[in-house]
Every structure is written in C-alpha cells, then in structure tokens.
PATOR-795456 format. One record per residue (C-alpha): x, y, z. Coordinates in steps of 0.25 Angstrom, whole numbers, padded with zeros to 4 digits, always signed. Layout:
<sites>
XYZ ...
</sites>
This chain:
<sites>
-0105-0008-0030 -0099+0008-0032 -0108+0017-0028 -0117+0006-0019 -0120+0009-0004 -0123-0003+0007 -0134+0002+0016 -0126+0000+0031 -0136-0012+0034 -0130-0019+0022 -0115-0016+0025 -0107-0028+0026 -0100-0029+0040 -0087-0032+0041 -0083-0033+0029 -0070-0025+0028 -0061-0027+0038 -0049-0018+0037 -0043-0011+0025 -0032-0022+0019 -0025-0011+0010 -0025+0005+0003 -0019+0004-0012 -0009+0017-0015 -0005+0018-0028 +0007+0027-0029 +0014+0034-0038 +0031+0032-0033 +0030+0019-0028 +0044+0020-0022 +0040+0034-0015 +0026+0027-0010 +0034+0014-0006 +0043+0024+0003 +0030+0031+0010 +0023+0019+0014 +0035+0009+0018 +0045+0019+0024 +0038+0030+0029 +0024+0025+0031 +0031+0011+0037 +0021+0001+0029 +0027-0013+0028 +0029-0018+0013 +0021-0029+0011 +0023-0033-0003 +0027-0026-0014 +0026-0029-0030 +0031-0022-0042 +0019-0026-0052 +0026-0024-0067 +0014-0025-0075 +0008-0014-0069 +0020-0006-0066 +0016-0006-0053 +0020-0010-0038 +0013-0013-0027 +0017-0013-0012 +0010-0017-0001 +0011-0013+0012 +0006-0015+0025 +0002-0007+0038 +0003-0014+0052 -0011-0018+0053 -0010-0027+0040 -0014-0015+0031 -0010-0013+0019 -0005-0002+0007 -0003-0006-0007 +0007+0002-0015 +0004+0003-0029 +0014+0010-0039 +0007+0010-0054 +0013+0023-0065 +0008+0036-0065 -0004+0035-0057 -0013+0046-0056 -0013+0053-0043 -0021+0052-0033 -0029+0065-0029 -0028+0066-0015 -0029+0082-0013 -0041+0087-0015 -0045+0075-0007 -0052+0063-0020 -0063+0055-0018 -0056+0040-0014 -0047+0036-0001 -0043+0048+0003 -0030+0044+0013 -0025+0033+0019 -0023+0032+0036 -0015+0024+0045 -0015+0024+0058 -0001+0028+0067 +0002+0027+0080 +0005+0042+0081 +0006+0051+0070 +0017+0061+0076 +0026+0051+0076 +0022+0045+0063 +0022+0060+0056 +0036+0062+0060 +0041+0049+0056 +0037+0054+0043 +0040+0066+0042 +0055+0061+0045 +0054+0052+0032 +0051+0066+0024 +0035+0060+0023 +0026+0075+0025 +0016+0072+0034 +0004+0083+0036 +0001+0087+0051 -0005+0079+0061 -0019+0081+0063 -0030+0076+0073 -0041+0069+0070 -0054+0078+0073 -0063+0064+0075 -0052+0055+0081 -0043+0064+0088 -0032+0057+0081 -0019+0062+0075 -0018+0059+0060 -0008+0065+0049 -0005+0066+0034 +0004+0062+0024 +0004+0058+0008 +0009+0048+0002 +0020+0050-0010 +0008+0051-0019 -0001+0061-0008 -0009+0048-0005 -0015+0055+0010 -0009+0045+0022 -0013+0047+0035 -0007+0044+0049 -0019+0042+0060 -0015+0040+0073 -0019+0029+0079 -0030+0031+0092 -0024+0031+0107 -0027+0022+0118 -0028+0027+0131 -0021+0040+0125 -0009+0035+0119 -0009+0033+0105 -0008+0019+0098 
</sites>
C-alpha cells in the first residue's frame, strides 16, 4: 500500500487512537540513557541488553502511558537532521511551562535553544537535541482561564 491514497469518504474512523511509542536509535547508549531518564525525567520501564545483536533496548515511559524505545545497535549511521531529511523530523512533548523546564536544563549542562512563540497557537516552545542531535522539543501546554496547566 506505499504510495496508495484513501479518498476521505473511505478513511477509516477511529482507528488510531493515540501514539503508543517513537523508537530512538542511538549511538552512546549510556549518554542517551542519561538524556532521557535523568535530565528529561522518563521513567524506566524496562530495559534489555539483547546479545545477539549487540544491542540494548530501553523502554521508557511518559506520564500519559506514552512511551520511548531506546535502541543502542554499533556504528549506525547518523541521522541527517540539519538540512532538515525527509521522515519524522522532531519529537514534542508537552510541559507545563517551559521557562521553568529550560532552566532545569540548562542547570544539568543540557544547551537548550531560546524560547519561542508559536505564530498559530500563541504558545511558548523550545529546542534542544539529543546526544545524537535527534531535534526534542518542549511545547508548553495551553492555559485555562489564563493560567498555564
């Protein structure tokens, strides 16, 4: 089915309900491990050191039931991200407030770009890499009654 198109009237409807996982394959599994559990605060879920294929996997989870996988494998190829690839080009998750967040980060040694406002939302997002320059980003999560969630 690569390449089809569904005409809107045959779209299936609710058929995907929420995004289970993103797969990160990285290439310092000990730096990466770092990023996402202690700076970033995902919980470990599970995590597998897979011989055969030289390779470990760690799962982690988000507070909505989300989840990352972790995947360490040798010398993989990097991944373009700058000039911007065709393919997922960052991954977002949604903060509280990104001030605070940015300078918890920053504290940790993580470089985190400015803060910016969305031009559509009016909402305040940053930037930040991975060890690997993967794109993350913190999207700040939309008020109610003016006071951010």
């Amino acid at each position: 089915m690569v390449g089809a198109t569904v005409a809107d009237s045959e779209a299936p409807t609710n058929m995907l309900r929420s995004i289970h996982h993103a797969a990160i394959i990285c290439s310092n599994y000990e730096a990466s491990r770092r990023v996402y559990t202690e700076c970033l605060g995902l919980r470990i879920v599970a995590e597998h050191l897979r011989a055969e294929r030289q390779s470990w996997k760690l799962d982690l989870a988000l507070p909505d039931g989300s989840q990352i996988e972790l995947f360490s494998f040798p010398n993989p190829p990097a991944r373009p991200s700058y000039p911007e690839a065709c393919g997922l080009r960052h991954l977002a998750f949604e903060v509280a407030d990104v001030t605070s967040c940015k300078a918890a980060l920053e504290s940790m040694g993580v470089a985190v770009e400015a803060v910016r406002i969305d031009e559509y939302t009016n909402r305040r997002f940053v930037f930040l890499a991975d060890p690997d320059g993967l794109p993350l980003e913190l999207y700040e999560a939309a008020s109610q009654n003016g006071v951010q969630q």
